[in-house]
N, C-alpha and C positions, 0 to 999 in steps of 0.2 A: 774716285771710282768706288771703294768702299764705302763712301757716306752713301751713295746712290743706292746700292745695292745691299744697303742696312736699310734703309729706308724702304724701299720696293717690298726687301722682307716681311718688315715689320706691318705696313699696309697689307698684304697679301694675307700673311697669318690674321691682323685682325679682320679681314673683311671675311675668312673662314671660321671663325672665333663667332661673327654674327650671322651667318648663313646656317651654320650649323649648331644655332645658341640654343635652342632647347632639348639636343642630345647633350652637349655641354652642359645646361643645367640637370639634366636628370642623371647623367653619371657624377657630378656631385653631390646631387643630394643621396644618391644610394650608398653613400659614404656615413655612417650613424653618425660619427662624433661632428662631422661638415654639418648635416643636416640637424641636430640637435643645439650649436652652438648658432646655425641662423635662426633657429624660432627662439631661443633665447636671447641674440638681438635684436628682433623684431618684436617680441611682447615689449621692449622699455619704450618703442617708440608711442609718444603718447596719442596720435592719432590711428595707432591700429588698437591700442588697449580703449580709446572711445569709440570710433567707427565701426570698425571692421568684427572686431571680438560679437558685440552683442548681435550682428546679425546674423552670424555664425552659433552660436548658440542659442537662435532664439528670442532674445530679451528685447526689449523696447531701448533704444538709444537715448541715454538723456544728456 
């Protein structure tokens, strides 16, 4: 009975975790050091420092 009702839990929260995922993303990123340490991992990935970055500023993608 307790597995059941961990489980139901656990489903409920996350399916309120995706219904309501971009009030969830914006109250963490209004958090500085949250939001400073994702665009710090997000610059090393190497397809946003080739894709994403230059069109974002402008440059020509090479």
């Amino acid at each position: 009975m307790k597995l059941i009702l961990g489980i139901s839990s656990f489903v409920l929260g996350l399916s309120l975790v995706f219904k309501k995922r971009y009030q969830v993303l914006n109250t963490l990123l209004a958090v500085r050091v949250i939001r400073k340490l994702l665009v710090a991992v997000t610059m090393k990935l190497p397809n946003v420092r080739q894709k994403i970055l230059p069109s974002i500023l402008g440059r020509s993608a090479s």
